[in-house]
PAKOL-659190 format. One record per residue (C-alpha): residue number from 1; residue in one letter; x, y, z. Coordinates in steps of 0.25 Angstrom, whole numbers, padded with zeros to 4 digits. Layout:
<nodes>
NODE   pos   code    east   north      up
NODE   NUM      A       X       Y       Z
...
</nodes>
This chain:
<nodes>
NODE   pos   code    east   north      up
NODE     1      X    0465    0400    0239
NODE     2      X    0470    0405    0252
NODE     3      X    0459    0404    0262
NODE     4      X    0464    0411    0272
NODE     5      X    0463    0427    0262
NODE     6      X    0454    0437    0271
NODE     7      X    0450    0440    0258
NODE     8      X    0442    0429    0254
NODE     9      X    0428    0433    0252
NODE    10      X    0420    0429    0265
NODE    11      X    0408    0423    0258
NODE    12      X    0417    0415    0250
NODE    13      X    0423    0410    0262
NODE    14      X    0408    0408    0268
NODE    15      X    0405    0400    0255
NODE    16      X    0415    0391    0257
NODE    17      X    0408    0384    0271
NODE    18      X    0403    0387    0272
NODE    19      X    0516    0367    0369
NODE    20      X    0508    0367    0381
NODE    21      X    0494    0366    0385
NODE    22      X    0487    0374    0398
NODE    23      X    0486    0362    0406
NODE    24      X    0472    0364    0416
NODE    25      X    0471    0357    0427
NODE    26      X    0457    0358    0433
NODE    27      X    0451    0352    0445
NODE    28      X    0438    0351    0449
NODE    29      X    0435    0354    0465
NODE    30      X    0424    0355    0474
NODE    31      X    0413    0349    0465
NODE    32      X    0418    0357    0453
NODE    33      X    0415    0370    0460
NODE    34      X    0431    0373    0461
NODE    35      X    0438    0372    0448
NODE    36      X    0455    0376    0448
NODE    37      X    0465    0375    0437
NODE    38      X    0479    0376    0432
NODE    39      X    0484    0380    0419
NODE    40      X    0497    0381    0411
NODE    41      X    0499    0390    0402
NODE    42      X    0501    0386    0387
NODE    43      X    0508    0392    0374
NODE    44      X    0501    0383    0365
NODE    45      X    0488    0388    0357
NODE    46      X    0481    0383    0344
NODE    47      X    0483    0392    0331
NODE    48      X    0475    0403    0328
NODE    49      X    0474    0412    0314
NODE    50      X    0484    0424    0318
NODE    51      X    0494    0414    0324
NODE    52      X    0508    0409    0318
NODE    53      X    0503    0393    0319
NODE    54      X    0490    0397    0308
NODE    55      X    0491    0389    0297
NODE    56      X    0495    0396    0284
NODE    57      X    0485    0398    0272
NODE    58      X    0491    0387    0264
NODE    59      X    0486    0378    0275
NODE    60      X    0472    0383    0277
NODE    61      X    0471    0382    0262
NODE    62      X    0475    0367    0262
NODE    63      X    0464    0364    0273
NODE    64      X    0454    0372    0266
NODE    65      X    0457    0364    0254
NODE    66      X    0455    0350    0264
NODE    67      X    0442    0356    0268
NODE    68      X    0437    0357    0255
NODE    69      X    0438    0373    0254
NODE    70      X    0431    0374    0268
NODE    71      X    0440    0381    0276
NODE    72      X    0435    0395    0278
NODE    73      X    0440    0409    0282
NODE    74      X    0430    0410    0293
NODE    75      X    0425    0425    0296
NODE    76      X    0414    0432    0305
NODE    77      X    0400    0430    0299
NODE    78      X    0400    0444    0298
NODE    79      X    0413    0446    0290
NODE    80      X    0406    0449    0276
NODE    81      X    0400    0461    0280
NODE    82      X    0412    0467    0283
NODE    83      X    0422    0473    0273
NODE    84      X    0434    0464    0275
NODE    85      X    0424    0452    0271
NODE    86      X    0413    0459    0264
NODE    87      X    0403    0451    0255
NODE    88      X    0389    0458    0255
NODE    89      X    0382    0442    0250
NODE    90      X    0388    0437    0263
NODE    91      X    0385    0448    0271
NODE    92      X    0371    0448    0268
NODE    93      X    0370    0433    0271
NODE    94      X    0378    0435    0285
NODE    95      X    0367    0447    0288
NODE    96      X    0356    0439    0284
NODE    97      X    0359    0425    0293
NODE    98      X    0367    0433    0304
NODE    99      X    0356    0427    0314
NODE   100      X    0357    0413    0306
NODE   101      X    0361    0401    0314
NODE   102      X    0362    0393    0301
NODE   103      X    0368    0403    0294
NODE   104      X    0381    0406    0305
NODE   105      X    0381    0392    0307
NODE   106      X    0389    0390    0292
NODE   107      X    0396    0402    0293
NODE   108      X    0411    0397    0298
NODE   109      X    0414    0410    0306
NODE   110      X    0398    0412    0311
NODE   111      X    0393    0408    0325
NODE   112      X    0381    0408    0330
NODE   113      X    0386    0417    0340
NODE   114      X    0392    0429    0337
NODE   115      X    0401    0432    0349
NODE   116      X    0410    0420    0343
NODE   117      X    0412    0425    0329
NODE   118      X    0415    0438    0332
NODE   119      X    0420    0439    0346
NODE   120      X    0422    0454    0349
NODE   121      X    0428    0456    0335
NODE   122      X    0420    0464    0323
NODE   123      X    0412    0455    0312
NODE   124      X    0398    0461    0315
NODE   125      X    0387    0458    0304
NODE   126      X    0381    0472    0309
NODE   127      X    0394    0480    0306
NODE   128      X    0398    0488    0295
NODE   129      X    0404    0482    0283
NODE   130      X    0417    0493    0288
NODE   131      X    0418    0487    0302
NODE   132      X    0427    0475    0305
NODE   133      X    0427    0460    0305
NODE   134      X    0435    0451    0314
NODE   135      X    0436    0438    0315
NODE   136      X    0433    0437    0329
NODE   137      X    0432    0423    0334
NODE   138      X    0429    0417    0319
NODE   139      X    0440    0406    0316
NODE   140      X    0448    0409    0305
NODE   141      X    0446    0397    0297
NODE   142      X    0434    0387    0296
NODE   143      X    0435    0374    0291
NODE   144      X    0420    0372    0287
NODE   145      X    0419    0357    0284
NODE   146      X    0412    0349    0279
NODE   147      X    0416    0333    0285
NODE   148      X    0421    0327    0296
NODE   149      X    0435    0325    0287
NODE   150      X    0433    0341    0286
NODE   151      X    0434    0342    0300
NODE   152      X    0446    0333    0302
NODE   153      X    0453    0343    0293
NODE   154      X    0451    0354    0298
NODE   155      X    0454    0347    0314
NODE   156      X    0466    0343    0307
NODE   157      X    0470    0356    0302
NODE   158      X    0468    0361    0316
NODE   159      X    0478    0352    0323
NODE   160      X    0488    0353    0313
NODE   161      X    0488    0367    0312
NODE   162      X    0485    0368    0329
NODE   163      X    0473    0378    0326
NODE   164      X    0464    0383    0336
NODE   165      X    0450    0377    0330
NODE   166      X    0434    0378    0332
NODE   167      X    0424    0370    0329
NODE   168      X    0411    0377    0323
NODE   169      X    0398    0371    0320
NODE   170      X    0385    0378    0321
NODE   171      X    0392    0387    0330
NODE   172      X    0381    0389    0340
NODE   173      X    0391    0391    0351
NODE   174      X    0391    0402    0364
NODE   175      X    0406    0400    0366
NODE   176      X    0412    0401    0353
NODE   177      X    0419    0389    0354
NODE   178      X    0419    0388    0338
NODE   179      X    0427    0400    0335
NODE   180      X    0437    0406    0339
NODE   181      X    0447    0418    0333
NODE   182      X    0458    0413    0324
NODE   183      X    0453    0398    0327
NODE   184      X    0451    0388    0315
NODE   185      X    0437    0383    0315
NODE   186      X    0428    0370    0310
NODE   187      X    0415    0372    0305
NODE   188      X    0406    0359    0305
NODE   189      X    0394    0366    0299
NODE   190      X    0396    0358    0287
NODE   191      X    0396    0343    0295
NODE   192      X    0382    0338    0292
NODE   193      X    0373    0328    0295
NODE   194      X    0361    0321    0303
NODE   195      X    0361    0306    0304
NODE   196      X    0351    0298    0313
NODE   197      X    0352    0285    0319
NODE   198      X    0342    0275    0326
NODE   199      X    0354    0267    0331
NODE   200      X    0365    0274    0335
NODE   201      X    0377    0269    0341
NODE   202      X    0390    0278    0344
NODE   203      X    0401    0272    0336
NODE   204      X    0410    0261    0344
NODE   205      X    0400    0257    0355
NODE   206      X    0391    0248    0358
NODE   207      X    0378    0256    0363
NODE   208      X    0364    0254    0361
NODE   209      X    0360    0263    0348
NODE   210      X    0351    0274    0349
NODE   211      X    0344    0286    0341
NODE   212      X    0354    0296    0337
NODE   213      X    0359    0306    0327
NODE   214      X    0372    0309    0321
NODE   215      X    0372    0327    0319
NODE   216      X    0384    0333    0310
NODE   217      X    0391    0344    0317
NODE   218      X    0385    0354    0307
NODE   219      X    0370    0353    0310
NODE   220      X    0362    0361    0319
NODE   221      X    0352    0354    0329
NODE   222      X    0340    0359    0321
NODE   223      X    0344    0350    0310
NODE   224      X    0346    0341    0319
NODE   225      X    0331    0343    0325
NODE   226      X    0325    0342    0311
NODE   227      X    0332    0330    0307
NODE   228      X    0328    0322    0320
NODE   229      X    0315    0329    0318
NODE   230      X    0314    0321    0305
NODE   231      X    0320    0308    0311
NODE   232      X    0309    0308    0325
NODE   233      X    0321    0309    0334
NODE   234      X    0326    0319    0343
NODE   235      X    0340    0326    0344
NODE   236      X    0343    0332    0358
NODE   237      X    0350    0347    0353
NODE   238      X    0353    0363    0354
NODE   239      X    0340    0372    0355
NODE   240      X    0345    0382    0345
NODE   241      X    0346    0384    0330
NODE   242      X    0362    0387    0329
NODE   243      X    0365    0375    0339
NODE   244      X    0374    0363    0331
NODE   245      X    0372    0349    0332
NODE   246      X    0385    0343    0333
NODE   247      X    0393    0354    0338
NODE   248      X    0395    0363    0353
NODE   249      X    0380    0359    0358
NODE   250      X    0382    0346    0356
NODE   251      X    0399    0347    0363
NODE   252      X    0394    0357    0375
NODE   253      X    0383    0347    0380
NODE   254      X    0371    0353    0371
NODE   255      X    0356    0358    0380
NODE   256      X    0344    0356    0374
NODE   257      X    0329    0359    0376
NODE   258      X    0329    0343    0375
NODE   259      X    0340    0340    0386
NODE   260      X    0332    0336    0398
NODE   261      X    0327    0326    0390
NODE   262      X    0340    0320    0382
NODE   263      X    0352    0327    0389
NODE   264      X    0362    0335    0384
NODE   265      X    0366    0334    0369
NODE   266      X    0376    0327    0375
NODE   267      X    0369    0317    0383
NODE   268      X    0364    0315    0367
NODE   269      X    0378    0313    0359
NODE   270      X    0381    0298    0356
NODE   271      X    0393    0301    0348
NODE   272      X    0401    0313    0340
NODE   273      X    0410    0311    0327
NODE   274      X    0423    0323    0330
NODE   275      X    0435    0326    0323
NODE   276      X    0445    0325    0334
NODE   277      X    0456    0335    0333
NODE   278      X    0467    0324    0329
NODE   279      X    0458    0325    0314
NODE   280      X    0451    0313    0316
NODE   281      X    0434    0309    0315
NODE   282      X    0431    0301    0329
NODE   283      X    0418    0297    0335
NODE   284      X    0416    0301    0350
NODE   285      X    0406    0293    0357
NODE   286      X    0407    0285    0371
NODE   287      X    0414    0274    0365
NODE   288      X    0424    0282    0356
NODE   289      X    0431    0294    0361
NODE   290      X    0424    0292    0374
NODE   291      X    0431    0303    0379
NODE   292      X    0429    0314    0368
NODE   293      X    0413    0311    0367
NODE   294      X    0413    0313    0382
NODE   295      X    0419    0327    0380
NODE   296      X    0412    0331    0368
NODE   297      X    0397    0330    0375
NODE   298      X    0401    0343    0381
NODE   299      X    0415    0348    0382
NODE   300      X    0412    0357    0370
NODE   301      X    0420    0362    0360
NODE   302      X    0433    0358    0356
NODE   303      X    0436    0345    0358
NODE   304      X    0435    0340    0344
NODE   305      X    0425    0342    0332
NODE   306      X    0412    0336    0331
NODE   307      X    0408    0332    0317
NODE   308      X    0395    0324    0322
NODE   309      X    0386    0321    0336
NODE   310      X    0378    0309    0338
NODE   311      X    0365    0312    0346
NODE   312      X    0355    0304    0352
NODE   313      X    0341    0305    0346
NODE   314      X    0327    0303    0353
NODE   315      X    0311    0301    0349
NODE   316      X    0307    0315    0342
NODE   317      X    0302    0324    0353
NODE   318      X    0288    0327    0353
NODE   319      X    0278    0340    0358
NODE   320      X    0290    0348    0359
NODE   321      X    0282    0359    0369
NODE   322      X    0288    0372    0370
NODE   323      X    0285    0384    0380
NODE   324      X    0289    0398    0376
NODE   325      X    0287    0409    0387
NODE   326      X    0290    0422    0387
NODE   327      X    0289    0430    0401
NODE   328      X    0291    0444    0403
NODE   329      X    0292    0450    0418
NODE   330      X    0295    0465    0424
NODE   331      X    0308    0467    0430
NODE   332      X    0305    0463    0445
NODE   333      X    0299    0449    0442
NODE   334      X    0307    0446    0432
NODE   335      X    0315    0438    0443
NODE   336      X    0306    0431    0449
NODE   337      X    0298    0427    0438
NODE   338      X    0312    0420    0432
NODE   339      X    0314    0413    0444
NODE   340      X    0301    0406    0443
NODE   341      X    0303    0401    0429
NODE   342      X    0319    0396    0435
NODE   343      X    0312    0390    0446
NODE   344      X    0301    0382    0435
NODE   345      X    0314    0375    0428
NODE   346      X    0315    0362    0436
NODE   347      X    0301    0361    0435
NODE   348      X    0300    0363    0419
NODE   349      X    0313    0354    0418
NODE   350      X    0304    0342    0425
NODE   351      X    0293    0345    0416
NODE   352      X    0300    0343    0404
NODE   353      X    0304    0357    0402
NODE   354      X    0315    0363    0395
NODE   355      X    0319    0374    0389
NODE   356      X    0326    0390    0389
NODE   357      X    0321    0402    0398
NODE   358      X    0327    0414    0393
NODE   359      X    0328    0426    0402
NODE   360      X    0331    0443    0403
NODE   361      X    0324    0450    0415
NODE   362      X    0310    0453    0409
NODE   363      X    0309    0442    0400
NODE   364      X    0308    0426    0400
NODE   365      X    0307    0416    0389
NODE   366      X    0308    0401    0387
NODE   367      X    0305    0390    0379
NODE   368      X    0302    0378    0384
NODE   369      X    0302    0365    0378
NODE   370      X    0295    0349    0384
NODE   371      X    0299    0340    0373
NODE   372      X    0289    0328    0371
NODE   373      X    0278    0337    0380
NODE   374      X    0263    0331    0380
NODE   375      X    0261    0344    0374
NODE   376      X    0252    0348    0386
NODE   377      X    0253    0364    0386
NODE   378      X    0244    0366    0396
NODE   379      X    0252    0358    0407
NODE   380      X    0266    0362    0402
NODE   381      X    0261    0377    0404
NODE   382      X    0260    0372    0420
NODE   383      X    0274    0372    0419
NODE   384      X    0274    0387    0417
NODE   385      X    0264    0391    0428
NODE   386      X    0273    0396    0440
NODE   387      X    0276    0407    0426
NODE   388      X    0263    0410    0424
NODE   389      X    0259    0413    0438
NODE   390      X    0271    0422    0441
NODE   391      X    0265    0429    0429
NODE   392      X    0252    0428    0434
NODE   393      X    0257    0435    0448
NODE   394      X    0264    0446    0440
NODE   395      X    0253    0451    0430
NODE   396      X    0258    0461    0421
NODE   397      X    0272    0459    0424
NODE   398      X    0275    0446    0419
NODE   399      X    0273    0439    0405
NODE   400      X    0272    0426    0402
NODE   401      X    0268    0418    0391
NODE   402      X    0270    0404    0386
NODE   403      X    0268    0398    0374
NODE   404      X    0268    0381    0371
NODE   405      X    0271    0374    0359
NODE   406      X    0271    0359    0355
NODE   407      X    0282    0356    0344
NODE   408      X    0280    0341    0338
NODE   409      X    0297    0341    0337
NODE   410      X    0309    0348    0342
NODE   411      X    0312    0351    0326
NODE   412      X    0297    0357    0324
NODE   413      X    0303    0365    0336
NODE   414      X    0314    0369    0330
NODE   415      X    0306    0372    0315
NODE   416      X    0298    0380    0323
NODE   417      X    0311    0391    0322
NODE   418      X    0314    0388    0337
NODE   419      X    0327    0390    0342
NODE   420      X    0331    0398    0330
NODE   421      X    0342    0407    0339
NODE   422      X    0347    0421    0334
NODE   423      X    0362    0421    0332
NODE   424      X    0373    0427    0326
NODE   425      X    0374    0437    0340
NODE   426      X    0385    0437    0350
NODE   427      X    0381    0432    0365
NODE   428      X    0387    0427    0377
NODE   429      X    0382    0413    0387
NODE   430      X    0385    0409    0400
NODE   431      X    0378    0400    0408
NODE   432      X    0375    0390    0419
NODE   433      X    0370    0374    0423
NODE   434      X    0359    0375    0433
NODE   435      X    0354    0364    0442
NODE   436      X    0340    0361    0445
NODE   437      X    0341    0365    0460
NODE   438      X    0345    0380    0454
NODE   439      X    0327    0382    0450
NODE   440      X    0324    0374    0461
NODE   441      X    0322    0385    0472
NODE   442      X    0314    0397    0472
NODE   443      X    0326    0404    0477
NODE   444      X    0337    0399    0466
NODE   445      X    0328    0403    0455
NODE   446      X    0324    0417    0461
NODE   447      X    0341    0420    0463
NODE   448      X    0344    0414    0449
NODE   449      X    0332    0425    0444
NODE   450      X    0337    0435    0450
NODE   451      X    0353    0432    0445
NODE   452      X    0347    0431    0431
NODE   453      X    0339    0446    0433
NODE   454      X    0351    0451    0437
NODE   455      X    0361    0445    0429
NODE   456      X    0352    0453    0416
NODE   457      X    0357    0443    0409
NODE   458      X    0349    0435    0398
NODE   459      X    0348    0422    0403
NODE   460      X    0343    0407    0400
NODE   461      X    0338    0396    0406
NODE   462      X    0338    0383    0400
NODE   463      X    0332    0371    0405
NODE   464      X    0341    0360    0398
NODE   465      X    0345    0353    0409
NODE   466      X    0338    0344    0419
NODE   467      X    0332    0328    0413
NODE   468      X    0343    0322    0405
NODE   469      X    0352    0333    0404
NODE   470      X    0355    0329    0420
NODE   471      X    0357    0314    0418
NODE   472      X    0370    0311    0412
NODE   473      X    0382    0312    0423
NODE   474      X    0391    0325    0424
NODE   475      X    0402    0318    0417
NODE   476      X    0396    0309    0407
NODE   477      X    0401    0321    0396
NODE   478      X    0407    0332    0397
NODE   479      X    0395    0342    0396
NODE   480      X    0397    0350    0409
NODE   481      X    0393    0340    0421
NODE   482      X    0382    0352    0427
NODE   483      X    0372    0349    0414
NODE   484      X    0369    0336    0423
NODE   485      X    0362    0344    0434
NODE   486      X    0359    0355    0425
NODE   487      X    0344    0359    0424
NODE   488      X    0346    0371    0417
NODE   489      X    0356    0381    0409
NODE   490      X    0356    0396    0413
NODE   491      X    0362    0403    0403
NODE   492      X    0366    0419    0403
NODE   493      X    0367    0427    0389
NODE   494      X    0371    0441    0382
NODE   495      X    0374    0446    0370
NODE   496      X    0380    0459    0362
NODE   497      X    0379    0465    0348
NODE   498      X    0391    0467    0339
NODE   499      X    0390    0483    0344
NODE   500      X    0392    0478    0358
NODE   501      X    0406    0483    0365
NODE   502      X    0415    0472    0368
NODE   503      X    0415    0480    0383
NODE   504      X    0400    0475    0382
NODE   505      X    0403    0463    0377
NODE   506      X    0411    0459    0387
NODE   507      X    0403    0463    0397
NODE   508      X    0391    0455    0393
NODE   509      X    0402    0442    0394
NODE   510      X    0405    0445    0407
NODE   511      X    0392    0446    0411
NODE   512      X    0389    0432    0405
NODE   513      X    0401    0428    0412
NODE   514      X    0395    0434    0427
NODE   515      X    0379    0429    0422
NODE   516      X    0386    0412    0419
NODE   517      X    0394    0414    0434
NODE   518      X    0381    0421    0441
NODE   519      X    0375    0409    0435
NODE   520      X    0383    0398    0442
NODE   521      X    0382    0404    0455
NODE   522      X    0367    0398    0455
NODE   523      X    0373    0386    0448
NODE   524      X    0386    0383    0457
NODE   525      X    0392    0371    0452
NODE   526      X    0386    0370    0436
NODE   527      X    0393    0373    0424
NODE   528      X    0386    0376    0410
NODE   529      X    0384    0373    0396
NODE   530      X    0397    0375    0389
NODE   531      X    0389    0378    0377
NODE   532      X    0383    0390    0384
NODE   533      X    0392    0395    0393
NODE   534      X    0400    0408    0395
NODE   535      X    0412    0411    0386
NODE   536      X    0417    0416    0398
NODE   537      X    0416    0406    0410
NODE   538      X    0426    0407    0417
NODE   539      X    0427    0393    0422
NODE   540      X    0423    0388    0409
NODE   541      X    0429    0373    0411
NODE   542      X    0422    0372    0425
NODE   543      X    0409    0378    0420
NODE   544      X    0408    0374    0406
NODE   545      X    0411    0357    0410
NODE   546      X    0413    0356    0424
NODE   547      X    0421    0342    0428
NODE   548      X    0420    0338    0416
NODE   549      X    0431    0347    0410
NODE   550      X    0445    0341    0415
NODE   551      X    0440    0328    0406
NODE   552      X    0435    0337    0395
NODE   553      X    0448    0344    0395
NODE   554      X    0456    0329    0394
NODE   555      X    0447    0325    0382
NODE   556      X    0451    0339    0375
NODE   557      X    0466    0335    0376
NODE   558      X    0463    0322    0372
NODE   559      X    0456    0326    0359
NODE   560      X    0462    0341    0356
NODE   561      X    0476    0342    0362
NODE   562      X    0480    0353    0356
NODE   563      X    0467    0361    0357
NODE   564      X    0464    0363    0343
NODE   565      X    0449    0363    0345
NODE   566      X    0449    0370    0358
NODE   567      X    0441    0382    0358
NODE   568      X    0438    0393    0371
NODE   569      X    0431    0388    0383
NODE   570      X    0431    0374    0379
NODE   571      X    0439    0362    0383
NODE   572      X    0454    0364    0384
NODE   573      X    0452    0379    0381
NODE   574      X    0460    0382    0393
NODE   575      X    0471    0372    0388
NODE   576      X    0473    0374    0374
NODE   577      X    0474    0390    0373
</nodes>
């Protein structure tokens, strides 16, 4: 069988799942605030499908029989509905789970995402059966495998061969860093498996054991939820339904509802199991690897390929309350009536509050969340009263409404259909870290209001921060060292149909791009979340890690010289072109 023949059916191939380096020199000044560097140009790049270095078909054949006949010809979700891959059975099932998280999950060349499968190439699920499909930033091939011995196969292959490679999981990622045009790609879908322990010590030290579970890369956090549900533990882990257990959460620091209470997701890791790009299973924890575990809570992407993570657990929470409220205001209040829920943050955050605001001029919505709450609604609804009574002074020009519930566990939260996100559309992040002090005068929060108003960008403010995301010190990992002062994360967002001009398009990235730098001005000195930041940061190393990047960048040519895992905007990216 050649694999590699365009003319093998696309739901056969579905069925079958399933030399000189840029040296940079960067030096920190000033507090961080003044950044320089130096680079060297380099000939030197990994192999991409197109190019002279690819491997012939004779060798992909022989991997594909390594792998167990796993090796697929990845393509655009949409590519059965188009003539050059038509299949009407697979059509109609990409049509009917178009807006499945599940569903794009198993599909090696589906993200959650749309922006990184297609790029601003063709493959449009709404298109004519006539009109074109490209392959966009799909990789060629996927590996979908099925062990950790798979994996070690296919990193092999990888470093023999010198092939630009991705690591895909539940592909729940803003910055595609799992795909990539003419790239090789891993898919660790497959990788299952939940074990919990009641004495858990990281391999080679001598600790104190503790409650912890052991989550395959192929899991999702809500069967993560349902099984510690059954087990009377909690996990600290994403908010929504497409976010991977083991994968780009858990690497870029992973937020949470939950974080001001247990940290980070990072603050939670005990231990990951890799495959290192030299083809061999290791364990990375503070007594092995020392090094690579510190890099891995947080550098992100591409620094080798998590197979497992170890989290810490804790006693089931109980009275999970949530606040949903929706606030509508005309255009001339819409301002100041912000600015009073801004200014409400530090206060809900020593109430035990956490949570998403989401916000367009006109309209306001959050949802709320005071885990292991006495379940008192009357005195939580207090928290809300500087709300009602701006409402109160504006009758028939502001809305409010708030409705409380009390969930006896995360997972009947999440059974409830909570967090169940609409994917399969193409959008665009940017974002800053902000400090307490940034809700803590009248006249911050009224400027912040009014930049959002005028921004007219859709924008979210999530309350993450603060409690235990704050104690940790900067450099303890590598998540981006403002996450220790960090109250909340202030995020900007747009998005375009597959009709929208690539004028327009770019347009909309570059206003992301302006709304993420409008946003530092009010947060001088802060990064972001790497996992939520602009694809097109323009001093992504500063913004996305802070300090913490020279060391990050040492670790990455430690463990991937050669950049065979490097993928855009993360570590070495800069290096290894």
């Amino acid at each position: 069988m050649d694999i590699s023949s365009p003319h093998l059916s696309y739901r056969r191939m579905m069925s079958r799942l399933q030399s000189q380096l840029r040296i940079i020199t960067i030096q920190l000044l000033a507090a961080l605030d003044v950044w320089s560097s130096t680079q060297q140009s380099a000939s030197r790049s990994n192999c991409i499908e197109g190019s002279s270095c690819w491997p012939p078909a004779s060798s992909w054949a022989e991997l594909n029989r390594t792998l167990h006949g796993h090796l697929v010809r990845s393509l655009p979700p949409a590519a059965p509905c188009h003539s050059s891959y038509f299949d009407a059975d697979a059509c109609s099932t990409a049509r009917n789970n178009w807006e499945n998280a599940t569903w794009r999950a198993i599909q090696p060349g589906a993200y959650q995402d749309t922006a990184w499968e297609n790029g601003d190439e063709p493959c449009y699920i709404d298109d004519t059966i006539e009109a074109p499909c490209q392959q966009g930033h799909v990789p060629y091939y996927t590996a979908v495998v099925g062990s950790v011995e798979d994996v070690q196969a296919a990193v092999k292959f990888a470093r023999d061969n010198k092939l630009a490679t991705r690591v895909k999981g539940a592909s729940h990622d803003y910055l595609g860093r799992s795909s990539g045009s003419g790239t090789f790609s891993i898919q660790t879908i497959n990788l299952k498996g939940i074990a919990f322990y009641d004495s858990f010590v990281p391999s080679g030290c001598r600790v104190s054991p503790q409650n912890a579970v052991t989550v395959a890369a192929g899991h999702h956090f809500t069967d993560v939820y349902k099984a510690a549900d059954a087990h009377g533990r909690t996990v600290l882990g994403g908010a929504t339904s497409s976010v991977g257990a083991a994968g780009g959460w858990a690497l870029g620091g992973g937020h949470s509802f939950l974080s001001p209470q247990y940290g980070l997701g990072v603050d939670n890791i005990l231990q990951f199991a890799v495959v290192t790009v030299d083809g061999r299973a290791q364990i990375a924890n503070q007594c092995q690897n020392a090094d690579l575990f510190w890099a891995l809570r947080g550098g992100g992407g591409g620094l080798a390929v998590a197979t497992s993570v170890t989290y810490k657990t804790y006693p089931a929470v109980k009275n999970l309350m949530t606040i949903s409220l929706q606030a509508t205001t005309n255009s001339d209040l819409y301002t100041p009536f912000l600015s009073t829920i801004l200014s409400l943050l530090p206060a809900w955050s020593d109430y035990n509050i956490s949570g998403y605001t989401y916000t367009a001029v006109r309209g306001t919505t959050a949802t709320l969340f005071i885990p292991n709450s006495d379940g008192n609604i009357a005195k939580t609804n207090t928290s809300l009263a500087p709300i009602y009574q701006f409402a109160e002074a504006h009758p028939g020009e502001v809305n409010v409404s708030a409705r409380f519930a009390v969930y006896p566990s995360i997972w009947v939260l999440y059974e409830s259909g909570f967090a169940v996100e609409k994917v399969g559309l193409a959008s665009v992040f940017g974002s800053r870290l902000f400090p307490r002090s940034a809700f803590e005068s009248k006249a911050g929060t009224d400027k912040l209001a009014q930049h959002v108003a005028d921004s007219g960008l859709f924008t979210l403010f999530l309350l993450v921060g603060g409690g235990k995301v704050n104690q940790p010190a900067p450099e303890a990992m590598a998540v981006n060292p403002s996450w220790r002062k960090a109250l909340a994360h202030v995020v900007v967002t747009d998005a375009w149909r597959s009709n929208t001009s690539i004028a327009d398009r770019n347009a909309i990235r570059r206003r992301i791009t302006q709304g993420a730098q409008g946003l530092g001005n009010f947060a001088p000195g802060m990064g972001t979340y790497v996992n939520e930041a602009d694809y097109n940061e323009p001093e992504w190393q500063k913004v996305f890690w802070g300090s913490n990047y020279p060391r990050l960048l040492e670790v990455k040519r430690k463990y991937d010289p050669t950049g065979i895992l490097t993928c855009k905007k993360c570590v070495g990216d800069e290096t290894f072109v």
